[in-house]
N, C-alpha and C positions, 0 to 999 in steps of 0.2 A: 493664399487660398482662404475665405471665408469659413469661418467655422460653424460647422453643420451641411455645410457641402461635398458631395465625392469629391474624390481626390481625381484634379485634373485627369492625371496620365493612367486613371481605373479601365476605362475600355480598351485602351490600348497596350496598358500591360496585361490584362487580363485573356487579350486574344491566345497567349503563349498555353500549351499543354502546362497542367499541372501548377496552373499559378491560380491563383484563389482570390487575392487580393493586396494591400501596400499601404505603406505609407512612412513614415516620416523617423527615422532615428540616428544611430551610427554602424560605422563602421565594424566588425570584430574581424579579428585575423587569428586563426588558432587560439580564438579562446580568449584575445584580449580585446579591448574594449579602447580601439585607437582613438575617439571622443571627433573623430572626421564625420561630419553632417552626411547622410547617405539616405537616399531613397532602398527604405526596406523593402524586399520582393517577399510574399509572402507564398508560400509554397505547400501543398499538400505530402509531396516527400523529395528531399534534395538528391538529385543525382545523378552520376557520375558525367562531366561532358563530355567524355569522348563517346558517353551514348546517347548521347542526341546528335539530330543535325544542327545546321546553321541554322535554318530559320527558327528552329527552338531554343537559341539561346536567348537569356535575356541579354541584354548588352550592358558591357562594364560602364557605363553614364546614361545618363537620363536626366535630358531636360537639367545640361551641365552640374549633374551632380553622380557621384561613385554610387554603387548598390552593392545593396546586400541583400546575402539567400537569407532565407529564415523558415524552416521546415515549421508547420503547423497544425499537420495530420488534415483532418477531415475537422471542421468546426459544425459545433453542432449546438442546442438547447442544452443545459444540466440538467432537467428535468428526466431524460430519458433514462439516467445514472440509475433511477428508483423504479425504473418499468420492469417488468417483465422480458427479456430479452431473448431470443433465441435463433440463433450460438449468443452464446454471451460472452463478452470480450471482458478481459481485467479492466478494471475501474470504476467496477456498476456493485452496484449494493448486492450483498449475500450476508449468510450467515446460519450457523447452527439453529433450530428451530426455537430453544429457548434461548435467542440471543437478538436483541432489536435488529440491528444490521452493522454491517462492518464492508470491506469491500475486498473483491478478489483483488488478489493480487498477480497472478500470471500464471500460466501453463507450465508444469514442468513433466519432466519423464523419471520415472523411476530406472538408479541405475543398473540393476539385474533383469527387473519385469519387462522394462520398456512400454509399461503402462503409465496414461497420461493423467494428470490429478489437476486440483485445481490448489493455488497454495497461497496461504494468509495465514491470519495470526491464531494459536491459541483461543486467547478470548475471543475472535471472531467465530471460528469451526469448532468450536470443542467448548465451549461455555467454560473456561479460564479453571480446563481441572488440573490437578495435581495428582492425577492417574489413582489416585485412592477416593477421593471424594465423593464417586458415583454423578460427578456434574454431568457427563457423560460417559458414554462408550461408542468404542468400532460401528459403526453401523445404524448410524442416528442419523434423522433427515438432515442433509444441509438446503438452504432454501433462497432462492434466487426471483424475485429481489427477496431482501432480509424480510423477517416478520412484520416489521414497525411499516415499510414500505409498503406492504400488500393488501391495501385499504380495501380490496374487493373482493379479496377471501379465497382467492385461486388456488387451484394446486399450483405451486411454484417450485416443487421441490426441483433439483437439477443433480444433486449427488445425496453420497451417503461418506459420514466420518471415516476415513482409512486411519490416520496416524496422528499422533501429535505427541509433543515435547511436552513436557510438565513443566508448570509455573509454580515453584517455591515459593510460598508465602513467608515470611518471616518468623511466623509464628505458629505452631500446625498444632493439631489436635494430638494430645501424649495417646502413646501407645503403649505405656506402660501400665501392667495391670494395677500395680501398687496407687498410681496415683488416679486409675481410675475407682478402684473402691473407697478412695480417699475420698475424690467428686462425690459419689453417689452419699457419703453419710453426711457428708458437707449439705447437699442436697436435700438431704429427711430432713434436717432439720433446720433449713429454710425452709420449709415447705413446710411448716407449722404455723409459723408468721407473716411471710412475704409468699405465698406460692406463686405469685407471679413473678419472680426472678430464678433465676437457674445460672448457678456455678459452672465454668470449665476450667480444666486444666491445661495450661497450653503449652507448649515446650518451644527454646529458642531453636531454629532451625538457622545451622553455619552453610547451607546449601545456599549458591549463589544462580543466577540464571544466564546462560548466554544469548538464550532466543523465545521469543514467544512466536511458536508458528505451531502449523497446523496442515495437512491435506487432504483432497474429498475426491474419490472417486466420482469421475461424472455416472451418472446412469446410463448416456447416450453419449458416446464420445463424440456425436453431430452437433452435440449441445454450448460447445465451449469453441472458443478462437483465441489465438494466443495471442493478437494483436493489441494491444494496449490504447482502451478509448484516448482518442487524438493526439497519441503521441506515437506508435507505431510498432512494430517489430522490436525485439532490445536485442542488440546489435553485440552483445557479449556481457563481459566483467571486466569489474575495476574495481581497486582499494580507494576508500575514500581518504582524500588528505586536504589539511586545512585550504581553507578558499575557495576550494571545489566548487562548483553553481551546477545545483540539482533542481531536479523535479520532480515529479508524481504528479498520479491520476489518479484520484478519489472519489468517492460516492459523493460523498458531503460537497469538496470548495474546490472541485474541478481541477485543472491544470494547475498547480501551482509552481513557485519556483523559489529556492533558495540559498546559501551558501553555509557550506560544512564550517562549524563553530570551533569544535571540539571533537578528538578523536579520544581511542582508549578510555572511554566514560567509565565508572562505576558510579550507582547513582541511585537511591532508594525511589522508588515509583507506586507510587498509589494505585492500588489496583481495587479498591472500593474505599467506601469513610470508613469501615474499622481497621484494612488488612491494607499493607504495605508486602513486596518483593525488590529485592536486591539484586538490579542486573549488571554484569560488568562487560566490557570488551563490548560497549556502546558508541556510535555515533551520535553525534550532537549538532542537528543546524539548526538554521534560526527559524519563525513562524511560518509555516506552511502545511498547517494541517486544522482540523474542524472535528471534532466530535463522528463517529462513522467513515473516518478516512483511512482507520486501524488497517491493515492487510497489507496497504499501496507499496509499491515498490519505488523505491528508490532510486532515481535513475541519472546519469550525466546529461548533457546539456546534448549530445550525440547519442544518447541513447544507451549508454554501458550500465548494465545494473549496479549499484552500491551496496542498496540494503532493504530491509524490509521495515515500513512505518508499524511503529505499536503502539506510540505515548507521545504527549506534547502537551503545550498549556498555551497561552496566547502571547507568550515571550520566543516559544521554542520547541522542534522535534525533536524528539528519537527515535530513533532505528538500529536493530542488530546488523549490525554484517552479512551483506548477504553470503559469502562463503560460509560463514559457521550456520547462517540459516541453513543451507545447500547440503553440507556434510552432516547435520544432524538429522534430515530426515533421507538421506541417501538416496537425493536426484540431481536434476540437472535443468537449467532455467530450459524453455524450446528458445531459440536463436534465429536473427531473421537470416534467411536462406541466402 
């Protein structure tokens, strides 16, 4: 086939329900990667054949070669990630109002209320407090798309702050009166020669972090879909273990994919140029993540959630667990039907 032409067998595999488009890779069989040349069938959602008829199947060769399914939701622009949405599906920009943007992460339900929230990180929903800081509180816009996205000045709000984990800084503000009178004489008396500098007293904090997460009450429970931009429904849970091949959906660099590096992490994480936090009972995969991709959920290749994204650099992500995300703010992913 000449390169820059459709792909011969495009109109004819495209007559099939539910097939999108194709083209050229291998083989996988539960997850392995047989390296056998196969026309890829490319598919809006994979499933099951004993519910289709005959004439919906595609056929196991083509144009004497093996195929393969390959689910790929609904394909669309990235652009729309930073629109305005409504329902808004996880993987579009949000965010706490003084926060640029971050992205939802998915639907969940609280486990007593049976109310549905919307759920990401900490420093996306909650501007990265430590529940003393006043960064936030309960009942603050969250805003859909994030701030930085909303070039045209709309009300965009879609929720309000229900809950969030505290993110432990390494180093906190003392609370001890002693060494705040300490500060302030320390302080007179900079403040005779340098007034523009100001002392603090900081204390080590041994507190370690398991999750950076967050959840927001929608205003309109019309307003949200649990369905995950072009990846789909999340089909359950799973522990992440090494080799693993994940994905996520992000505001920032769209579908991406990866494979789990490292489990059990502890790991200092920069969470601005002065302040550092210490998270442990980390996952660790390799590049797939962009600045604004914070929230995205962590997903298998079939759809089972892993974890929640919160940090990376262009080596590597991170993500918490999504059970310990799960049991620390006490809900439950929504699961496709």
């Amino acid at each position: 086939m000449k390169k820059g032409n459709v792909h011969p067998l495009y109109n004819d595999v495209c007559q099939f329900d539910n097939v999108i488009g194709l083209g050229h890779g291998h083989k996988w069989i539960r997850g392995i990667n047989t390296r056998q040349e196969a026309v890829v069938i490319l598919v809006r959602k994979k499933m099951n054949r004993h519910s289709l008829s005959r004439s919906a199947l595609v056929p196991g060769k083509l144009d004497g070669m093996v195929t393969d399914i390959i689910e790929v939701g609904d394909i669309c622009l990235h652009t729309e990630r930073k629109k305005l949405l409504r329902p808004a599906p996880p993987g579009v920009s949000i965010g706490h109002y003084k926060v640029s943007a971050g992205t939802f992460g998915a639907v969940v339900r609280d486990r007593n209320s049976n109310e549905l929230f919307i759920l990401s990180n900490n420093h996306v929903l909650a501007n990265l407090t430590d529940g003393k800081d006043e960064r936030s509180r309960p009942g603050d816009l969250v805003l859909q798309p994030g701030s930085f996205d909303n070039m045209a000045g709309a009300n965009n709000s879609i929720a309000t702050l229900k809950k969030f984990i505290p993110v432990y800084r390494e180093l906190n503000r003392s609370e001890c009166n002693i060494a705040h009178i300490f500060e302030k004489l320390i302080n007179k008396m900079i403040n005779t020669f340098k007034p523009q500098y100001r002392i603090q007293v900081l204390r080590n904090n041994e507190q370690v972090n398991l999750v950076d997460c967050a959840i927001a009450a929608p205003v309109h429970s019309e307003d949200i879909s649990p369905e995950i931009l072009e990846i789909g429904a999340i089909a359950g849970i799973k522990e992440a273990s090494l080799g693993l091949q994940v994905k996520k959906s992000g505001r920032s660099s769209g579908v991406t994919h990866s494979i789990v590096l490292a489990t059990d992490v502890s790991m200092k994480v920069n969470i601005s140029r002065q302040e550092s936090a210490v998270f442990a009972d980390q996952i660790l995969a390799g590049p797939m993540s962009m600045p604004g991709d914070s929230g995205s959920v962590i997903l298998t290749e079939d759809n089972y959630a892993v974890g929640l994204l919160f940090a990376g650099s262009e080596q590597a992500t991170m993500f918490n667990r999504i059970t310990n995300v799960l049991d620390a703010l006490n809900v439950d992913l929504i699961l496709d039907k």
